[in-house]
C-alpha positions as CSV (number, residue, x, y, z in Angstrom):
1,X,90.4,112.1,108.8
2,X,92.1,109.9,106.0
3,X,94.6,112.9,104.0
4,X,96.0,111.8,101.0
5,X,99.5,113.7,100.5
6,X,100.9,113.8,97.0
7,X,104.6,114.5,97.3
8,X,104.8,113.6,100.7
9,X,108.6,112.2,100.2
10,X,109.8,116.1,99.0
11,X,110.7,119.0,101.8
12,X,107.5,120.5,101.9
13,X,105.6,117.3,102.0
14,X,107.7,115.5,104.5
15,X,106.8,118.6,106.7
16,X,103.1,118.5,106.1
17,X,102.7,115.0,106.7
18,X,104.7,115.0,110.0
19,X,102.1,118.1,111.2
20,X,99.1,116.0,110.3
21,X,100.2,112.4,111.2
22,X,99.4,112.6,114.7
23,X,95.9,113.3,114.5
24,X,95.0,112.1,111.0
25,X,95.2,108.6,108.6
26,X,98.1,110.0,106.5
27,X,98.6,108.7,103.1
28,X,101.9,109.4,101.1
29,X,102.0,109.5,97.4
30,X,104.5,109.6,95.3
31,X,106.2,109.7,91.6
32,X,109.0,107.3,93.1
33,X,108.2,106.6,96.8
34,X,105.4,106.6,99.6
35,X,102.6,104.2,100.1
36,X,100.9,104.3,96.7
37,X,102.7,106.0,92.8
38,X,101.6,108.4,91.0
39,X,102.4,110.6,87.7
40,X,100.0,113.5,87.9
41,X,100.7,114.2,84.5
42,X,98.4,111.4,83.4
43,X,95.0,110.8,83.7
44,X,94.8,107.2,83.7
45,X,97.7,107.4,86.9
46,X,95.7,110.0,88.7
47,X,92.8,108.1,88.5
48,X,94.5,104.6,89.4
49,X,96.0,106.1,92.4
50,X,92.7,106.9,93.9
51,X,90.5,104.3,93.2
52,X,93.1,102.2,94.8
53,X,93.8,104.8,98.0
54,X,89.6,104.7,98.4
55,X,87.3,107.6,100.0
56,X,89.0,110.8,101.6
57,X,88.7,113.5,103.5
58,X,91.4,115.7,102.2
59,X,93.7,115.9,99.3
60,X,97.0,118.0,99.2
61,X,99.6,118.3,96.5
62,X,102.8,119.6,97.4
63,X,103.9,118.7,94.1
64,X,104.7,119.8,90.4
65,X,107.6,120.8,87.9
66,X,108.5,124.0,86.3
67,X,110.7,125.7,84.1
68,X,113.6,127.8,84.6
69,X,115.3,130.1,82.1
70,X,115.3,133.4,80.2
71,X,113.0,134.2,78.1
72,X,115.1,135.4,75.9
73,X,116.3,131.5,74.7
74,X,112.5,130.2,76.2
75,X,111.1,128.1,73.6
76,X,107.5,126.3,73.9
77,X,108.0,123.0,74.6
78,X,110.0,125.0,77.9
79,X,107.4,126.7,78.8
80,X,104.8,123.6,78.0
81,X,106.9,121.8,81.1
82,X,105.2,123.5,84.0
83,X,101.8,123.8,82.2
84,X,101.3,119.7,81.9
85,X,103.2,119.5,85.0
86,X,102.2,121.8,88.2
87,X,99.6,123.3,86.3
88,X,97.4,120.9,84.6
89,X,98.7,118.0,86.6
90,X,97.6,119.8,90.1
91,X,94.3,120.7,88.4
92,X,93.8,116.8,87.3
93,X,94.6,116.0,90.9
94,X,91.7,118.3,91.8
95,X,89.1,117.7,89.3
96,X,89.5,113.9,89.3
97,X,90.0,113.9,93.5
98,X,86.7,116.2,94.0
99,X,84.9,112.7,93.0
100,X,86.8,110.8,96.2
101,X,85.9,113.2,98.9
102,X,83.4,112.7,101.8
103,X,81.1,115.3,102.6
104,X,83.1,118.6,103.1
105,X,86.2,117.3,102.3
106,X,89.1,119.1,101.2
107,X,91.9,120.2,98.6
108,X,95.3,122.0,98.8
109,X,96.7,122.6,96.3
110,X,100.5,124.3,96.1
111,X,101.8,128.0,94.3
112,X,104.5,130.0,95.2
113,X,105.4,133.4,95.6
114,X,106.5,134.3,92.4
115,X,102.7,134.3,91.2
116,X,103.0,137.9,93.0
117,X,106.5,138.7,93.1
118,X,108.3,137.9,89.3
119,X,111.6,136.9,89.5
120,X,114.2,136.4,86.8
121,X,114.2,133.1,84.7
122,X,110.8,132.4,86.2
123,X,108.0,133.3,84.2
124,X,106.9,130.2,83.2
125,X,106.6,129.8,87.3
126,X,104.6,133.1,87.7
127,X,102.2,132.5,84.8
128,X,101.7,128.6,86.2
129,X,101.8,129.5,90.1
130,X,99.1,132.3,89.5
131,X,96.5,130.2,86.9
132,X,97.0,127.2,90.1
133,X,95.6,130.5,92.1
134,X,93.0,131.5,89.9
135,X,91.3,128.2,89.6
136,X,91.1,127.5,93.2
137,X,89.3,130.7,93.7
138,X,86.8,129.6,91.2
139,X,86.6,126.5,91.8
140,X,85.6,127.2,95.4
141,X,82.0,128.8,94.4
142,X,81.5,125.5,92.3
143,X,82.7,122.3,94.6
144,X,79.2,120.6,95.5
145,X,79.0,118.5,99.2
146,X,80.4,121.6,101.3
147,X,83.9,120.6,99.3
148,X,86.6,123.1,100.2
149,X,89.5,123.9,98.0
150,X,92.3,126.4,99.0
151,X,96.4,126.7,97.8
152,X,99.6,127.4,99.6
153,X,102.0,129.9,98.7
154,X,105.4,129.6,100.3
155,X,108.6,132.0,99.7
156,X,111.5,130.1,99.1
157,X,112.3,127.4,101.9
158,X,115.2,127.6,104.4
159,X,115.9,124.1,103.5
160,X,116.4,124.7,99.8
161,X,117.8,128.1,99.6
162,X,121.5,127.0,98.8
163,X,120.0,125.9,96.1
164,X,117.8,128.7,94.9
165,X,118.8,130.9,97.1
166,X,120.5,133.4,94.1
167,X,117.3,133.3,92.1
168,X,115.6,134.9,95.2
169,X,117.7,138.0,96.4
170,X,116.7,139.7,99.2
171,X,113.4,137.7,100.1
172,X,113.5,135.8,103.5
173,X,113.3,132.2,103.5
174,X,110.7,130.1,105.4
175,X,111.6,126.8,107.1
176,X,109.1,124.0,105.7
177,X,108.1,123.4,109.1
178,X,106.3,127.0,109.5
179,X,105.0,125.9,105.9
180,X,103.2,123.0,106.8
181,X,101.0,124.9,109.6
182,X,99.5,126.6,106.6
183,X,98.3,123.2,105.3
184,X,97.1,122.5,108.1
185,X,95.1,125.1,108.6
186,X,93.6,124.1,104.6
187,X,93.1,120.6,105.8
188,X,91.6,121.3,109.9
189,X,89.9,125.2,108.7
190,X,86.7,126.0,107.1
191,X,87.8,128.4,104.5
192,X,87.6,127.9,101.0
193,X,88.9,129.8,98.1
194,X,92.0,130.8,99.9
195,X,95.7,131.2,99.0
196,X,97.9,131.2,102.0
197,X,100.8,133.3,101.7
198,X,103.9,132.3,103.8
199,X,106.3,134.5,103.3
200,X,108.2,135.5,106.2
Protein backbone atom coordinates (compact mmCIF):
# COMPACT_ATOMS: atom_id res chain seq x y z
CA UNK A 1 0.00 0.00 0.00
CA UNK A 2 1.23 3.71 -0.66
CA UNK A 3 0.51 5.51 3.26
CA UNK A 4 0.85 8.96 3.38
CA UNK A 5 2.07 10.03 7.01
CA UNK A 6 1.48 13.65 8.10
CA UNK A 7 3.81 14.37 10.89
CA UNK A 8 6.02 11.58 10.27
CA UNK A 9 9.23 13.68 11.57
CA UNK A 10 7.43 14.09 15.38
CA UNK A 11 7.68 11.04 18.10
CA UNK A 12 4.62 9.44 17.26
CA UNK A 13 5.00 9.64 13.62
CA UNK A 14 8.64 8.62 13.42
CA UNK A 15 7.23 5.46 15.32
CA UNK A 16 4.39 4.84 12.89
CA UNK A 17 6.31 5.06 9.86
CA UNK A 18 9.09 2.75 11.11
CA UNK A 19 6.13 -0.04 11.87
CA UNK A 20 4.74 0.44 8.41
CA UNK A 21 7.94 0.98 6.21
CA UNK A 22 8.71 -2.47 5.80
CA UNK A 23 5.74 -3.71 4.20
CA UNK A 24 4.25 -0.44 2.75
CA UNK A 25 5.32 2.80 0.21
CA UNK A 26 5.69 5.15 3.13
CA UNK A 27 5.27 8.79 2.49
CA UNK A 28 6.43 11.46 5.13
CA UNK A 29 4.81 14.84 5.36
CA UNK A 30 5.66 17.56 7.03
CA UNK A 31 5.19 21.40 8.25
CA UNK A 32 9.17 21.59 8.03
CA UNK A 33 10.58 18.23 6.94
CA UNK A 34 9.75 14.78 5.12
CA UNK A 35 9.37 14.05 1.56
CA UNK A 36 6.59 16.61 0.58
CA UNK A 37 5.25 20.21 3.10
CA UNK A 38 2.35 20.82 4.34
CA UNK A 39 0.28 23.37 6.66
CA UNK A 40 -2.91 21.62 7.42
CA UNK A 41 -4.24 24.73 8.51
CA UNK A 42 -4.81 25.70 4.91
CA UNK A 43 -6.76 24.52 2.29
CA UNK A 44 -4.93 25.47 -0.67
CA UNK A 45 -1.64 23.52 1.32
CA UNK A 46 -3.69 20.53 1.99
CA UNK A 47 -4.83 20.27 -1.31
CA UNK A 48 -1.24 20.94 -2.98
CA UNK A 49 0.24 18.37 -0.95
CA UNK A 50 -1.93 15.64 -2.36
CA UNK A 51 -2.31 16.33 -5.71
CA UNK A 52 1.46 16.31 -5.84
CA UNK A 53 1.80 12.97 -3.43
CA UNK A 54 -0.92 11.27 -6.09
CA UNK A 55 -3.51 8.18 -5.30
CA UNK A 56 -3.35 6.46 -1.79
CA UNK A 57 -4.18 3.83 0.11
CA UNK A 58 -4.10 5.26 3.60
CA UNK A 59 -3.79 8.55 5.24
CA UNK A 60 -2.67 9.11 8.87
CA UNK A 61 -2.16 12.35 10.76
CA UNK A 62 -0.19 12.24 13.74
CA UNK A 63 -0.33 15.79 13.80
CA UNK A 64 -1.97 19.08 15.27
CA UNK A 65 -1.52 22.04 17.90
CA UNK A 66 -3.36 22.86 21.02
CA UNK A 67 -3.62 25.05 23.78
CA UNK A 68 -2.52 24.97 27.15
CA UNK A 69 -3.65 27.15 30.08
CA UNK A 70 -6.30 27.99 32.73
CA UNK A 71 -9.30 28.87 32.00
CA UNK A 72 -9.39 31.20 34.25
CA UNK A 73 -6.91 33.78 32.00
CA UNK A 74 -8.30 31.55 28.51
CA UNK A 75 -9.26 34.01 26.09
CA UNK A 76 -10.68 33.07 22.43
CA UNK A 77 -8.18 33.53 20.19
CA UNK A 78 -6.50 30.66 22.86
CA UNK A 79 -8.82 28.47 22.62
CA UNK A 80 -9.28 29.24 18.54
CA UNK A 81 -5.54 27.66 18.43
CA UNK A 82 -6.44 24.02 18.63
CA UNK A 83 -9.76 24.45 16.81
CA UNK A 84 -7.99 25.67 13.29
CA UNK A 85 -5.17 23.64 14.20
CA UNK A 86 -5.83 19.67 15.31
CA UNK A 87 -9.33 20.18 14.97
CA UNK A 88 -10.29 21.65 11.68
CA UNK A 89 -6.84 21.10 10.18
CA UNK A 90 -7.16 17.02 10.83
CA UNK A 91 -10.75 17.25 9.51
CA UNK A 92 -9.43 19.20 6.24
CA UNK A 93 -6.81 16.46 5.99
CA UNK A 94 -9.80 14.00 6.00
CA UNK A 95 -12.40 15.57 3.94
CA UNK A 96 -10.04 16.82 1.17
CA UNK A 97 -7.86 13.15 1.43
CA UNK A 98 -11.26 10.97 1.24
CA UNK A 99 -11.08 12.30 -2.66
CA UNK A 100 -7.27 10.60 -2.99
CA UNK A 101 -8.09 7.19 -1.78
CA UNK A 102 -8.38 3.90 -3.74
CA UNK A 103 -11.06 1.68 -3.20
CA UNK A 104 -11.20 0.93 0.64
CA UNK A 105 -8.62 3.03 1.53
CA UNK A 106 -8.04 4.47 4.87
CA UNK A 107 -7.77 7.45 7.42
CA UNK A 108 -6.20 7.83 10.97
CA UNK A 109 -6.68 10.40 12.40
CA UNK A 110 -5.05 11.33 16.07
CA UNK A 111 -6.88 12.28 19.77
CA UNK A 112 -5.66 11.84 23.08
CA UNK A 113 -6.71 10.78 26.21
CA UNK A 114 -7.81 13.82 27.72
CA UNK A 115 -11.09 13.64 25.34
CA UNK A 116 -12.09 11.08 28.34
CA UNK A 117 -9.94 11.92 31.13
CA UNK A 118 -9.90 16.20 31.73
CA UNK A 119 -6.93 17.35 32.94
CA UNK A 120 -5.95 20.79 34.25
CA UNK A 121 -5.02 23.54 31.69
CA UNK A 122 -6.37 21.33 28.99
CA UNK A 123 -9.73 22.01 28.04
CA UNK A 124 -9.23 23.40 24.97
CA UNK A 125 -7.49 19.64 24.34
CA UNK A 126 -10.60 17.76 25.68
CA UNK A 127 -13.14 19.75 23.80
CA UNK A 128 -10.77 19.44 20.38
CA UNK A 129 -9.52 15.69 21.10
CA UNK A 130 -13.26 14.52 21.56
CA UNK A 131 -15.04 16.65 18.40
CA UNK A 132 -11.67 14.74 16.27
CA UNK A 133 -13.61 11.55 17.98
CA UNK A 134 -17.02 12.45 17.23
CA UNK A 135 -16.47 13.12 13.56
CA UNK A 136 -14.72 9.97 12.82
CA UNK A 137 -17.54 8.01 14.12
CA UNK A 138 -19.83 9.74 11.85
CA UNK A 139 -18.02 10.01 9.24
CA UNK A 140 -17.50 6.30 9.08
CA UNK A 141 -21.37 5.53 8.18
CA UNK A 142 -20.87 8.18 5.28
CA UNK A 143 -17.22 7.41 3.51
CA UNK A 144 -18.38 5.92 0.01
CA UNK A 145 -15.81 3.18 -1.92
CA UNK A 146 -15.55 0.87 1.38
CA UNK A 147 -13.43 4.00 2.81
CA UNK A 148 -12.47 3.38 6.40
CA UNK A 149 -11.80 6.18 8.84
CA UNK A 150 -10.73 5.46 12.52
CA UNK A 151 -8.52 7.79 15.32
CA UNK A 152 -5.90 7.02 17.86
CA UNK A 153 -5.92 7.91 21.31
CA UNK A 154 -2.60 7.61 23.16
CA UNK A 155 -1.95 8.48 27.04
CA UNK A 156 0.88 10.58 27.36
CA UNK A 157 4.21 9.04 25.71
CA UNK A 158 7.21 7.70 27.62
CA UNK A 159 9.28 9.68 25.31
CA UNK A 160 7.74 13.04 26.11
CA UNK A 161 6.75 12.69 29.69
CA UNK A 162 9.68 14.98 31.11
CA UNK A 163 8.03 17.28 29.44
CA UNK A 164 4.46 16.81 30.26
CA UNK A 165 4.83 14.56 32.56
CA UNK A 166 3.36 17.13 35.68
CA UNK A 167 0.27 17.82 33.63
CA UNK A 168 -0.46 14.02 33.80
CA UNK A 169 -0.20 12.81 37.49
CA UNK A 170 -0.65 9.50 38.15
CA UNK A 171 -1.44 8.17 34.47
CA UNK A 172 1.09 5.67 32.98
CA UNK A 173 2.91 6.58 30.04
CA UNK A 174 3.06 4.63 26.76
CA UNK A 175 6.30 4.30 24.69
CA UNK A 176 5.47 5.60 20.96
CA UNK A 177 6.51 2.38 19.83
CA UNK A 178 3.41 0.40 21.46
CA UNK A 179 1.59 3.52 19.87
CA UNK A 180 2.26 2.97 16.54
CA UNK A 181 0.84 -0.82 16.58
CA UNK A 182 -2.43 0.88 17.03
CA UNK A 183 -2.03 2.62 13.62
CA UNK A 184 -1.24 -0.07 12.27
CA UNK A 185 -3.90 -1.93 13.01
CA UNK A 186 -6.12 1.45 11.42
CA UNK A 187 -4.05 1.15 8.34
CA UNK A 188 -3.74 -3.20 7.91
CA UNK A 189 -7.54 -3.75 9.92
CA UNK A 190 -11.03 -3.58 8.64
CA UNK A 191 -12.68 -1.60 11.24
CA UNK A 192 -14.07 1.72 10.76
CA UNK A 193 -15.46 4.21 13.08
CA UNK A 194 -13.01 3.29 15.77
CA UNK A 195 -10.98 5.15 18.44
CA UNK A 196 -8.09 3.18 19.71
CA UNK A 197 -7.27 3.82 23.19
CA UNK A 198 -3.69 3.27 24.22
CA UNK A 199 -3.42 3.87 27.53
CA UNK A 200 -1.29 1.60 29.40
Amino acid sequence: MKVLVIGASGTVGSAVVAALVDRHEVVRVGREHGDFRVDITSDDSVEGMFKAVGPLDAIVSTTGSLFFGPLATMRPADFNIGLQDKLLGQVRVALLGQHMLREGGSITLTTGIVAEEPIRQGANATAVNASIEGFVRAAAIELPRNLRINAVSPTVLTESKGVYGPFFPGFESVPATRVAMAYVRSVEGPQTGRVYQVWQ
